[in-house]
C-alpha beads as a LAMMPS data file, in Angstrom:
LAMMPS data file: protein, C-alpha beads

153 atoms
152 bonds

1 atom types
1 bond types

-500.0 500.0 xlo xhi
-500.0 500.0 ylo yhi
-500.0 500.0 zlo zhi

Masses

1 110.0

Atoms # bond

1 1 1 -291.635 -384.786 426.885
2 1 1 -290.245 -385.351 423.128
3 1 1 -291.633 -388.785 421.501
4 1 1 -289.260 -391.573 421.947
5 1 1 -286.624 -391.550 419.267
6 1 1 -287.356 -395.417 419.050
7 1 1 -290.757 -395.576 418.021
8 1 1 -291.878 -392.191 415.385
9 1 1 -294.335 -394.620 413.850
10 1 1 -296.677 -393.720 417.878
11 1 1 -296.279 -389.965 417.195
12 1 1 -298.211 -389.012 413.969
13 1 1 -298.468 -385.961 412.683
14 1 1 -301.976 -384.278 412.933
15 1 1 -303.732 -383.939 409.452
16 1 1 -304.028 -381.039 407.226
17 1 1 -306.999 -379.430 405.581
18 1 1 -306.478 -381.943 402.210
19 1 1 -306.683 -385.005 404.504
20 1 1 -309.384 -386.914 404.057
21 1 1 -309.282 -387.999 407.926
22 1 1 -309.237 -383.888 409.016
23 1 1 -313.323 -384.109 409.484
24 1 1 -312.622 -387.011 411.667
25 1 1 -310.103 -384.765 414.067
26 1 1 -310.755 -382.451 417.586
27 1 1 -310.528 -378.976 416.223
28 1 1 -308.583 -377.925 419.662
29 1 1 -306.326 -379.522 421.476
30 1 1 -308.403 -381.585 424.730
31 1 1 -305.625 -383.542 426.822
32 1 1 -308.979 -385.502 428.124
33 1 1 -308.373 -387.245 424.816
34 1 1 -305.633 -388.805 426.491
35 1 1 -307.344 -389.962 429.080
36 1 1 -309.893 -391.642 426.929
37 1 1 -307.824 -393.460 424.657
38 1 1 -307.052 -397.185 426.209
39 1 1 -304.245 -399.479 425.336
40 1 1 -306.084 -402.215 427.362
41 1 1 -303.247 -402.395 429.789
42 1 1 -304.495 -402.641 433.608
43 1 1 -302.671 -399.321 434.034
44 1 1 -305.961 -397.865 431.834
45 1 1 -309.805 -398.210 433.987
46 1 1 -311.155 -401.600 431.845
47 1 1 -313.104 -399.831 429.748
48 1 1 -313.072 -398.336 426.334
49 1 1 -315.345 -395.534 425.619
50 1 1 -317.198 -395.179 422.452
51 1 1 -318.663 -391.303 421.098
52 1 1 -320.079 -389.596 418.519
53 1 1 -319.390 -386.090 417.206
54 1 1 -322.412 -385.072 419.532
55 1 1 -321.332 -387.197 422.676
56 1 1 -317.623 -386.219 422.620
57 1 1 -317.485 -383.897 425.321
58 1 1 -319.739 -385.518 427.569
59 1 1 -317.497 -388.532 427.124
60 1 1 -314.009 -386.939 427.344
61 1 1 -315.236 -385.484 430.802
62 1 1 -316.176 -389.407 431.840
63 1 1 -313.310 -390.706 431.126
64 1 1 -310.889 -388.466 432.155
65 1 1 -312.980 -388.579 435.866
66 1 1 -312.848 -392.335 435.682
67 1 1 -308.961 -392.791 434.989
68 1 1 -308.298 -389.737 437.931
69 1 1 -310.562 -391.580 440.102
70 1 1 -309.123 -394.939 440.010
71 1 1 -305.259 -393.577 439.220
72 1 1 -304.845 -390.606 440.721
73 1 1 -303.096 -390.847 444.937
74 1 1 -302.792 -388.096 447.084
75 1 1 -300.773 -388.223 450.274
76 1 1 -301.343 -385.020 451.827
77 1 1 -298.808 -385.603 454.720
78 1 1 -296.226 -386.343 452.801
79 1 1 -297.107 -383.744 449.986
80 1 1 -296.768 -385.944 447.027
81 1 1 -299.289 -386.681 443.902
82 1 1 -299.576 -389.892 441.838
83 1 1 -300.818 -389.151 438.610
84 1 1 -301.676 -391.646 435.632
85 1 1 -299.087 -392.277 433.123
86 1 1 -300.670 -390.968 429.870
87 1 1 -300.227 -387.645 432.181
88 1 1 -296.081 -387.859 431.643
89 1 1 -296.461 -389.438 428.210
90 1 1 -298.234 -386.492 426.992
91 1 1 -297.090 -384.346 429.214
92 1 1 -296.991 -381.635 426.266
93 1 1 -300.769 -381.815 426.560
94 1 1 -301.097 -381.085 430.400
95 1 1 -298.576 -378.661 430.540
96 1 1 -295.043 -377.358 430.270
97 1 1 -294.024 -378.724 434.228
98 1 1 -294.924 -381.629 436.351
99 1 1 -297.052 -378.867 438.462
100 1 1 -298.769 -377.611 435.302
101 1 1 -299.657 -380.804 434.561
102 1 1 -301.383 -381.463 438.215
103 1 1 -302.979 -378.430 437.775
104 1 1 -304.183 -378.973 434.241
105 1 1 -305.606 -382.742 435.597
106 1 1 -307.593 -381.367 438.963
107 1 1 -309.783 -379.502 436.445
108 1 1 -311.282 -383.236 435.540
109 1 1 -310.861 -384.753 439.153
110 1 1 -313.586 -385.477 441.628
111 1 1 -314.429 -382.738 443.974
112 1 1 -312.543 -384.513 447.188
113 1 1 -309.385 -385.233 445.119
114 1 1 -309.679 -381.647 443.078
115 1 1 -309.947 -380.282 446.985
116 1 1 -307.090 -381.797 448.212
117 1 1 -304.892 -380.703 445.260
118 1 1 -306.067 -377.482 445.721
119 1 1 -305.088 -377.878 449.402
120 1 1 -301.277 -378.876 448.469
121 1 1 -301.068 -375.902 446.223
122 1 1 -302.648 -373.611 448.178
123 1 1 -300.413 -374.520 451.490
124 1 1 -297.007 -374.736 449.677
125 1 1 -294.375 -372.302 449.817
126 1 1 -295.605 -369.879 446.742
127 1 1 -292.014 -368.165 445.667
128 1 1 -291.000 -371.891 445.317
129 1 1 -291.380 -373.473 441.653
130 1 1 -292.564 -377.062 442.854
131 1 1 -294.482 -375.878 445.958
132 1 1 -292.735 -378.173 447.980
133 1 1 -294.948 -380.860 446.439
134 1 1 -293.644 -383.918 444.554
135 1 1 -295.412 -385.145 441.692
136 1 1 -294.880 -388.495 440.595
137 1 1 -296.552 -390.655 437.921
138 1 1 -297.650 -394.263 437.913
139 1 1 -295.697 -396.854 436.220
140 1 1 -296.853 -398.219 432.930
141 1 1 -297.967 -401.629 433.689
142 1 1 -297.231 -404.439 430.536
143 1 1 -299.861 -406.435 431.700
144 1 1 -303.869 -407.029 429.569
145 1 1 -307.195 -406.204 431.181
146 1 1 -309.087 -410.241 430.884
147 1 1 -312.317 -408.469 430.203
148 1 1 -312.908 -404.786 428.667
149 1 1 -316.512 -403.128 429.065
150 1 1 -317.537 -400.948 425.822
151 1 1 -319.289 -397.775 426.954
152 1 1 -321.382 -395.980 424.434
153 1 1 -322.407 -392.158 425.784

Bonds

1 1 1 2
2 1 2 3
3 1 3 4
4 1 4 5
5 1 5 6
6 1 6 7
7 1 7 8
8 1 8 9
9 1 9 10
10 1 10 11
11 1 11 12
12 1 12 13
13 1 13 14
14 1 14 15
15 1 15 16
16 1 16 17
17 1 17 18
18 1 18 19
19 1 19 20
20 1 20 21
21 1 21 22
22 1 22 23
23 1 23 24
24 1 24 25
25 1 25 26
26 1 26 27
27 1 27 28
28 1 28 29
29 1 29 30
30 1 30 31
31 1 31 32
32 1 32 33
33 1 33 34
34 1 34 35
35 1 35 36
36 1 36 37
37 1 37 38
38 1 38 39
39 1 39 40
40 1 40 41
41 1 41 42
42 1 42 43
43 1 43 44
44 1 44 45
45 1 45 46
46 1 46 47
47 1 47 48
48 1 48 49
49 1 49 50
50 1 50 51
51 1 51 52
52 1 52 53
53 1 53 54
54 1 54 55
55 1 55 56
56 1 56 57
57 1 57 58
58 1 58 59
59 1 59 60
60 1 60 61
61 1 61 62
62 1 62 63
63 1 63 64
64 1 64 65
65 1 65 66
66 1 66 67
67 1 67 68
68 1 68 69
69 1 69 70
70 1 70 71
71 1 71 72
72 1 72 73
73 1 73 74
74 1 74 75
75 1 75 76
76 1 76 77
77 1 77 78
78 1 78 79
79 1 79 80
80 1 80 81
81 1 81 82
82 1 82 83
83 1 83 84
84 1 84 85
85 1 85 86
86 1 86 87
87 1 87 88
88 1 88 89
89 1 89 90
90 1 90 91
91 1 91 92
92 1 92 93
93 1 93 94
94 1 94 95
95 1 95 96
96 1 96 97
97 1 97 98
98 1 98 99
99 1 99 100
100 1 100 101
101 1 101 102
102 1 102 103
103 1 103 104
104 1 104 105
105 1 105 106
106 1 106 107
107 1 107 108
108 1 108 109
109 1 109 110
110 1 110 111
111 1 111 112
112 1 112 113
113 1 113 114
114 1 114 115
115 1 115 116
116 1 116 117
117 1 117 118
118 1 118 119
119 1 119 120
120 1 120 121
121 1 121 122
122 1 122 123
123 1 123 124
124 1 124 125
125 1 125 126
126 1 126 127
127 1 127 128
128 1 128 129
129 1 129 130
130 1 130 131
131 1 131 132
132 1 132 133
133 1 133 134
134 1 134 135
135 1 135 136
136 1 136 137
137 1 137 138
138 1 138 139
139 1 139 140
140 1 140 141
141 1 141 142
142 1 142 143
143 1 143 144
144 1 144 145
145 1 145 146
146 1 146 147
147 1 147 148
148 1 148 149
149 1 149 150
150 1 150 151
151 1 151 152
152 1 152 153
C-alpha cells in the first residue's frame, strides 16, 4: 500500500547513520511496531505502551497480542478474517498480499485465534491464491479513547 499522496509529512523517511535520532531506531524491520504505536482512536486497545531498549521485545510481543486479541474476528463458516487497520495501512510491513499479511499477524495471535487461522489456511483450496478465504480489515474509527492506561514493561 503506497503512502497517501495527501499527507507525505505521515511517511518519514528512516534515518541514516549521520542522524542523530539513528541510535534511537529498530535495527530490523518488526511490523509489531505497528501494532504498538496508538493514535488514541478506539480503533487502537486504550492503552499506550511505554519500553526501553531492554524491554522492547517483550513489549512489541504485548502489544501486538493485545490489539489481535481485541481486533482480530474470525468467522470460520463463512471463511473470512477481520484484521486491525494498522494491518492494511502498513500493509508493506505484513506482507506483499492480504494473505501474507494474515499469515505474517497469526505469528503474534493467541493460540485459539492463531489455530483457527491455521485451520482456514490449512482447509482452503491450495492451487488457489486467496485460499478461498476473504480477508478484510476493520474500519478506522475517528472517534478518542476518554481514558488511556500507560503501560511500562
Amino acid at each position: 500500500m503506497a503512502p497517501p499522496e495527501n499527507a507525505p509529512g505521515l511517511w518519514p523517511e528512516y534515518p541514516t547513520l549521520s542522524d542523530s535520532r539513528f541510535k534511537h531506531s529498530l535495527n530490523v524491520r518488526d511490523e509489531r511496531i505497528d501494532l504498538m504505536l496508538n493514535s488514541g482512536s478506539i480503533s487502537f486497545p486504550p492503552i499506550v505502551f511505554l519500553a526501553t531498549p531492554k524491554s522492547l521485545p517483550r513489549t512489541l510481543q504485548e502489544a501486538a497480542l493485545l490489539h489481535l486479541n481485541q481486533n482480530v474476528r474470525i468467522n470460520l463458516k463463512k471463511r473470512t478474517v477481520t484484521l486491525p487497520k494498522p494491518c492494511e495501512i502498513f500493509s508493506k510491513d505484513f506482507g506483499d498480499s492480504p494473505i501474507a499479511v494474515l499469515k505474517r499477524c497469526c505469528r503474534y495471535m493467541d493460540h485459539k485465534r492463531a489455530e483457527d487461522v491455521m485451520q482456514l489456511l490449512a482447509s482452503g483450496d491450495q492451487s488457489s491464491h486467496l485460499l478461498g478465504i476473504e480477508v478484510n480489515f476493520r474500519s478506522f474509527q475517528f472517534i478518542s479513547h476518554n481514558n488511556m492506561q500507560l503501560v511500562a514493561s
